[in-house]
C-alpha positions in Angstrom: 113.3 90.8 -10.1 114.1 90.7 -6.8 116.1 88.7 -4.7 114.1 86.6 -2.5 114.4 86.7 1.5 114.6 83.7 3.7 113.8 84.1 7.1 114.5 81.5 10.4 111.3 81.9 12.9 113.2 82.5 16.4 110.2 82.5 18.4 106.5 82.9 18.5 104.0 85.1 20.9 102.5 82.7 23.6 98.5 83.9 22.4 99.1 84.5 18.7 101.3 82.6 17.0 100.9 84.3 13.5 103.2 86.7 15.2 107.2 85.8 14.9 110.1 86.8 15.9 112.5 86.0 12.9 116.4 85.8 11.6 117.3 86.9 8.1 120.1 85.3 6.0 122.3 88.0 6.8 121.6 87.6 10.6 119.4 90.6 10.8 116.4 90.4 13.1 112.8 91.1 12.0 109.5 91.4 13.4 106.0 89.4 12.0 102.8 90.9 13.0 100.8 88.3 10.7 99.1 90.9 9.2 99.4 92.7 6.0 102.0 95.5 7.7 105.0 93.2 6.7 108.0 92.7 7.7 109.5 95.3 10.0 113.7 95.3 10.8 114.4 95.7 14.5 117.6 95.9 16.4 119.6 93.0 18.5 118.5 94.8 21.4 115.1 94.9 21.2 115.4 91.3 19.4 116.7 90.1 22.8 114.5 92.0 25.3 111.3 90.0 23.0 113.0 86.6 23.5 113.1 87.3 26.9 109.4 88.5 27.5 106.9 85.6 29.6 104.8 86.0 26.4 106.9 84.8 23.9 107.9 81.1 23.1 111.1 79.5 21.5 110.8 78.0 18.2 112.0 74.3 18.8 112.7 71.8 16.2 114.6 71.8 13.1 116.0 75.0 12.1 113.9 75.6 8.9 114.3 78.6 6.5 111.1 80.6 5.0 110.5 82.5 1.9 108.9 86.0 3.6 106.2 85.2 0.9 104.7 82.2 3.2 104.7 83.1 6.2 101.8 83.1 8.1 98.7 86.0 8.0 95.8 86.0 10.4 92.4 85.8 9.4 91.4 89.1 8.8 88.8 90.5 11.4 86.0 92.4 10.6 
């Protein structure tokens, strides 16, 4: 089995919030498309220069922790 991952949403884009920028356990940051491509590693770097973009929104409130199994997935479009 396994060992489950928990992620931290960071922020969210401004027009499509299925799409996150998350936090790992370990403190490694990862990317959420909301579609089936899953979850994709990035560097602090680019991490930061995403926070920082007009598009993308802090994720306020309580510091909640995610299994990468629920997070969110967009409708799929046909």
């Amino acid at each position: 089995m396994l060992p489950t991952t928990y992620l931290r949403p960071v922020a969210y884009h401004r027009f499509d919030a299925d799409k996150l920028l998350l936090k790992d356990e370990r403190g490694i940051w990862h990317l959420w498309m909301g579609d089936h491509s899953g979850l994709m590693e990035i560097e602090p770097e680019l991490a930061d220069w995403i926070y920082r973009r007009p598009e993308i929104f802090p994720a306020w409130g309580p510091q909640m922790w995610f299994d990468v199994t629920s997070l969110p997935l967009a409708p799929e479009r046909i």
